[in-house]
N, C-alpha and C positions, 0 to 999 in steps of 0.2 A: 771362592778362594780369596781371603785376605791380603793383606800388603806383605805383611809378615811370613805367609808362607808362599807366596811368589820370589819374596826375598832369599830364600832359601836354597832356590836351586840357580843352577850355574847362567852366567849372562849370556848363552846361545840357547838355553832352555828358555830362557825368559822371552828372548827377542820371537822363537817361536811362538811362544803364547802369545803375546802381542801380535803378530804378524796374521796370526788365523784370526784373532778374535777380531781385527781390523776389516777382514776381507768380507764384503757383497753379499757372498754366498756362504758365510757362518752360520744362521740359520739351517739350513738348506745339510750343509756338513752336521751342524750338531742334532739333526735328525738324523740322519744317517747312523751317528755313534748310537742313539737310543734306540732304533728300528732292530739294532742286531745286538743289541742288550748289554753295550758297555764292553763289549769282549774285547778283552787285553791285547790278542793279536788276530783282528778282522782279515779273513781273506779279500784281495783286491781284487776285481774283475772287471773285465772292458766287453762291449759288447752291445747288441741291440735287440728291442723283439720287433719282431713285423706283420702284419695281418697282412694277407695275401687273399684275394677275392675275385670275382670273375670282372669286377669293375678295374681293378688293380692293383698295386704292392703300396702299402703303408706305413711308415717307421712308427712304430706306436709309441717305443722308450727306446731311449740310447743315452749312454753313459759320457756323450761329448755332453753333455747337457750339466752334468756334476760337478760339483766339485774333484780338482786335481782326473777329474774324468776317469772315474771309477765306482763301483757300488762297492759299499763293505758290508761282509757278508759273516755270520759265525766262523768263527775255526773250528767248534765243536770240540776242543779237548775235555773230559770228562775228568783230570789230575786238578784239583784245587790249586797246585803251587804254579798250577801253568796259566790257567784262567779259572777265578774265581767264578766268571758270568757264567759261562757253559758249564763248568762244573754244578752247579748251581740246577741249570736245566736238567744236566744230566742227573742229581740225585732228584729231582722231582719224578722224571720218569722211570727211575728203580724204583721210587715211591711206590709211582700206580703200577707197577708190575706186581713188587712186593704185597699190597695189599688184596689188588683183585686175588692172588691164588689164596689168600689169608682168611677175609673176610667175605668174598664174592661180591653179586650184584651189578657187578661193571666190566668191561672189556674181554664181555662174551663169557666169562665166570658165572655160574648161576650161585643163587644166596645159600642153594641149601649144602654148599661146600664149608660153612658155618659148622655144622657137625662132623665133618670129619675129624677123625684126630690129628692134631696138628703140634709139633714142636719145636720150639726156638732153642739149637742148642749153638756149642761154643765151642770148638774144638782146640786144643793148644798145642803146643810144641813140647819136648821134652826137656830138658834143663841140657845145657852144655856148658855148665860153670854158675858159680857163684854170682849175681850181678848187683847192683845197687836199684834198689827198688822202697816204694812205701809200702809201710805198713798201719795198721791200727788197732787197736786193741781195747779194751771198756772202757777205757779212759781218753781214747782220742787218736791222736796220731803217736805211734809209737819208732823206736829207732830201727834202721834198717836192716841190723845183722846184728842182733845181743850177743856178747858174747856166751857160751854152753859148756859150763865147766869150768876147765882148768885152759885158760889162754894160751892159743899154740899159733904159729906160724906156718907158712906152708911151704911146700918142696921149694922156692924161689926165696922163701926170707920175710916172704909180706904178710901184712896181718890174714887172719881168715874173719876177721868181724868187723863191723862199723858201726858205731855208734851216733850216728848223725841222725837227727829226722829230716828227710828230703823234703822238702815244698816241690807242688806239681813241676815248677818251672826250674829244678835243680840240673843243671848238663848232663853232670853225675849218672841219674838214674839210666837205666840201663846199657852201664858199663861195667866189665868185669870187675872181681873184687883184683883179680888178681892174672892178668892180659894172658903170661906165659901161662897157666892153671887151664885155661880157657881155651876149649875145643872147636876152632874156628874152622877144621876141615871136618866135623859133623856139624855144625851149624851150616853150614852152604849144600851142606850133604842132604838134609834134611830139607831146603830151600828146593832146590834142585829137583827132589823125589816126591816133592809135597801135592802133587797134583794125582803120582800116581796112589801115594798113598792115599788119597780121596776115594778115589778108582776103588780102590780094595775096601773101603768102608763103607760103602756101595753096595756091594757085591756082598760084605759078612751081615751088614744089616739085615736085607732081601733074604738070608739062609739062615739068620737067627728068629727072624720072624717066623719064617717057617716052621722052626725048630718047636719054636714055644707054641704053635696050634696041631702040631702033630700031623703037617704036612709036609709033601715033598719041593721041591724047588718048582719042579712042573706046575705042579697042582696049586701053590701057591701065587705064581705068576697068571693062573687060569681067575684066580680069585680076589687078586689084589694088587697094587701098584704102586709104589713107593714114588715119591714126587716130591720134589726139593729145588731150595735159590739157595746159592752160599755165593757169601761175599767173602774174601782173601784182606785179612790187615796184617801190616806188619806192627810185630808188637817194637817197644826202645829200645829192647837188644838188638835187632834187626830180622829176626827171625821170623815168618807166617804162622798164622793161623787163619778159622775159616771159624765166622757162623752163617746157620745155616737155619733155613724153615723148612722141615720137614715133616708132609703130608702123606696118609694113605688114602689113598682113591681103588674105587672098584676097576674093572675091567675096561679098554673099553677107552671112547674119546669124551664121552658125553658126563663125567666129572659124578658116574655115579658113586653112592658109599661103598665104602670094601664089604667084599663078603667072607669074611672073617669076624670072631668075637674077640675084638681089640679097644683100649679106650687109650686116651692121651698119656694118660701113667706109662702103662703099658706097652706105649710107644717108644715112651723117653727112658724105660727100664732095658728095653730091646734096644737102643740108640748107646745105652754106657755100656753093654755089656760085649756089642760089636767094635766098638772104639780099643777097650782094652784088650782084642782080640787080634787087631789087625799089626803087622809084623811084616816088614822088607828089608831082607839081607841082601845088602851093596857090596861092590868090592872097591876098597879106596887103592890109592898109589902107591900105598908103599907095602899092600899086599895082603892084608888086613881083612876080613869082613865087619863090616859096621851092620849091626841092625840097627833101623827106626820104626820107631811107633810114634802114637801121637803121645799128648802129654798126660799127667795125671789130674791135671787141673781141668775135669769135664764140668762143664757147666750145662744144663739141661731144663728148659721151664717151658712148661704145656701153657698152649695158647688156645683159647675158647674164644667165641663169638659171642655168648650170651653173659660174657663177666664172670665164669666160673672158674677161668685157668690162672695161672697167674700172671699172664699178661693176656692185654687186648690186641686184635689183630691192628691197632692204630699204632701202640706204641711199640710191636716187633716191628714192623714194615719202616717206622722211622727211626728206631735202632741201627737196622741195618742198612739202612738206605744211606747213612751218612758216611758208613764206611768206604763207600760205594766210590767216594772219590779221592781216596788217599794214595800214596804212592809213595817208593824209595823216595822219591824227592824231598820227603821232608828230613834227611839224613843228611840235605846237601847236594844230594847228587842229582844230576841234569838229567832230561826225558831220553835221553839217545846215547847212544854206546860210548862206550868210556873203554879207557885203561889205566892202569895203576899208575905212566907216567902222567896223565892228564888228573885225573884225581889229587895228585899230588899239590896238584897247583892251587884247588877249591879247596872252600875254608869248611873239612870234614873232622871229627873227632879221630883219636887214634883208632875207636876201636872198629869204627865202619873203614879208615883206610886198608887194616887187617884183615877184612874181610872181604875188602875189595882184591886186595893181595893173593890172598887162599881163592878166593873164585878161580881167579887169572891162571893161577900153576894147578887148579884142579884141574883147568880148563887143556892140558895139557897130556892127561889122561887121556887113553879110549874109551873110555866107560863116561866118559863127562864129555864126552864132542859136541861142539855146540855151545858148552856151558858162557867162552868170552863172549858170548854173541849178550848172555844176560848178565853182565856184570854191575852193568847199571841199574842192575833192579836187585844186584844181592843174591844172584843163583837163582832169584824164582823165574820160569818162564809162562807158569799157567796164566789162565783168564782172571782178572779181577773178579767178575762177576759172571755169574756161569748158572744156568739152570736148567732142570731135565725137561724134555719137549712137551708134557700138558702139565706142567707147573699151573701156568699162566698165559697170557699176550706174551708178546714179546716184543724188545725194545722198538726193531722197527714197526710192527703194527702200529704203536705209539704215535713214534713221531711221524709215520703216514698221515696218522689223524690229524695232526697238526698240520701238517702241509697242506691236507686238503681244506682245513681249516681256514687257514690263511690265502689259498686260492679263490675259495670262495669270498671270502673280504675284499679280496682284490681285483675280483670280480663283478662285484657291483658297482665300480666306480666307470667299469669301462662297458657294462651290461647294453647301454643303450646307444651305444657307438658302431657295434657289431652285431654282424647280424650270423648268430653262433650256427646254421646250418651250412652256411656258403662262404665262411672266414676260416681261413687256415691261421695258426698261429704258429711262426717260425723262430728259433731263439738262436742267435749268437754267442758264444761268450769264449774268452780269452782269461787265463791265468795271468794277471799283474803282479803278481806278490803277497807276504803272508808281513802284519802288521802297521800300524801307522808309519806316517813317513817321516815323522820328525818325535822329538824325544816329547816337545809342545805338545804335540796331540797325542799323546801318551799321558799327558799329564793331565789334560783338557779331560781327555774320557776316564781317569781313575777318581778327578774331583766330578764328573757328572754321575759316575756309579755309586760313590758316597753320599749324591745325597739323594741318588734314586733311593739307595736304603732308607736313610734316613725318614725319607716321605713313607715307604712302605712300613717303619717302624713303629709311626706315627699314627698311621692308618690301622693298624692292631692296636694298637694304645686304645686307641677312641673309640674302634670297636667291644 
């Protein structure tokens, strides 16, 4: 960190960074920040372990010993806007989830799951108004709404076209063309029911398959098994969608092939034809039936093992894997329940505050009970990341591994101190608090995370 960017922040911020980088036991602290990977907000804990033995009780570790006398520990949020580090973890291990059911060979997936048919599709939302988006066209980026004809206006007076071309980083893009035009109680509607609608695409798939081998529901379930990871993104409208990898497996836990005559086409032909199938009529507030479907924008590409599909099971797994830690928050809005007066105060666009608005008074409904509890997520309340039970591992098998990982690391330093048939090992600990304790060591660990990057960056370069 420079002169120049220490000069930057405020003179209690500064005297913190001075104040720690001065103390004894900085070292000792700035191992700590790196032991738990830079995480933005460390859980604190107090506490000891003790070996217990027929000779007698021993403090092995104790957190008087630490700095500010505490360990810090991950917080584990998996939201990028919350903590970049855990986030970070967390989409490595949708990785290896993602991949093992994809590719096989690791985390108890055998290789020859390679041939199954397998497909990365994309599922969207339906339109609920006009919005500002890119386009492109043979010549490059083209404007966002040409006008079609003869130039009209719409029931409010405003244009119905734009001629701008958006750059990625325009505020603009998806925002109505036209706010009042704009069906912000099917948008939340469709947030809201988007998990069940999963549920039924699920369910039409499994019965379309069957359809097209001239089997029954029974007799297809006897023969074959449909297995999927979908990941939940909100697109710049604010709306959900889902991709998803979806696999046929035989009967059965052992990851045999289906016994059925199916290939990857034929999977992803069976995948659009169920999508444009599936259909949930709601009843809104003012009395109305809405139906949703998903959108018409399906997107569908077969994944092979041996290079044949058009993707490789490397680059669906890390497709999807980044989606893996997105969240309402990047709209603005904070990890925890909100209301339309609190929202008011954050620096949100109009059209997510409108939609914060329409949650709130759907939420107000009986058919929507429950709904303010998700406002802060925009009506969705399903899982980010969700997959059916022989997908793959699953996340905690994962990070088991890693902890036993790390146990045994931790293990050999004290292997020869203990004697592991006749030593009890007893743990302590105490909840101290969630984050650094001064704004300095906040700042301390976000310039130590930059240049952990940086060296990792560095380290692929040369490789």
């Amino acid at each position: 960190m420079n002169p120049t960017t220490v000069a930057a922040f405020p003179a209690r911020t500064v005297d913190d960074i001075v104040n720690r980088a001065g103390r004894s036991d900085f070292d000792r602290w700035a191992e700590q920040v790196t032991r738990c990977g830079h995480c933005s907000h460390p859980v604190r804990l107090r506490g000891r372990v003790e070996h217990r033995s027929v000779t007698g009780r021993r403090v092995a570790y104790s957190t008087d010993g630490e700095p500010d006398r505490v360990l810090l520990i991950r917080c584990g949020n998996r939201r990028a806007a919350v903590c970049p580090s855990c986030s970070w973890e967390y989409a490595g291990d949708m990785w290896q989830l993602l991949y093992a059911g994809a590719a096989g060979g690791r985390k108890g997936v055998p290789e020859t799951i390679r041939s199954h048919p397998l497909v990365f599709a994309t599922l969207t939302a339906p339109g609920f108004g006009p919005v500002h988006t890119t386009r492109a066209d043979r010549c490059g980026p083209a404007r966002c709404r040409p006008v079609q004809g003869k130039p009209r206006l719409c029931a409010h007076g405003r244009p119905t076209w734009c001629t701008a071309i958006h750059r990625e980083d325009d505020p603009r893009l998806g925002q109505p063309i036209c706010p009042d035009c704009y069906d912000y109680s099917g948008h939340i509607a469709f947030n809201w029911h988007a998990p069940e609608l999963w549920r039924r695409f699920t369910i039409t798939l499994r019965r379309t398959l069957a359809r097209q081998n001239g089997l029954t529901a029974a007799e297809f379930a006897r023969r074959c098994r449909v297995s999927f990871v979908k990941v939940a993104e909100f697109q710049r409208r604010g709306v959900v969608h889902f991709h998803a990898l979806i696999r046929l497996d035989g009967p059965g836990d052992e990851y045999q092939p289906p016994q059925i005559s199916i290939d990857a086409a034929g999977l992803a032909d069976a995948i659009r034809q169920a999508t444009a199938q599936v259909r949930l009529t709601v009843e809104m507030p003012d009395g109305h039936e809405l139906i949703l479907r998903f959108g018409t924008q399906l997107d569908t590409q077969t994944v092979n093992g041996d290079s044949t599909g058009e993707l490789t099971p490397e680059h669906a797994a890390r497709y999807i894997a980044k989606y893996a830690t997105k969240s309402a928050e990047d709209f603005g809005l904070g990890e925890r329940r909100t209301t339309p007066e609190a929202v008011a105060l954050l620096d949100v666009c109009d059209h997510v505050d409108r939609l914060v608005r329409t949650a709130w008074q759907l939420g107000e409904h009986p058919a929507y009970e429950g709904l303010r509890r998700w406002v802060h997520m925009l009506g969705f309340r399903g899982h980010f990341a969700s997959k059916s039970r022989r997908y793959s591992t699953t996340l905690g098998a994962i990070r088991a591994e890693r902890r036993i990982y790390r146990q045994r690391q931790a293990a050999k330093d004290v292997r020869e101190l203990i004697d592991e048939e006749t030593t009890l090992i007893v743990s302590h600990w105490q909840f101290a608090g969630v984050g650094y304790l001064t704004a300095g060591d906040s700042v301390l660990a976000l310039s130590a995370a930059a240049r952990a990057r940086e060296q990792r960056k560095a380290a692929r370069d040369a490789a």
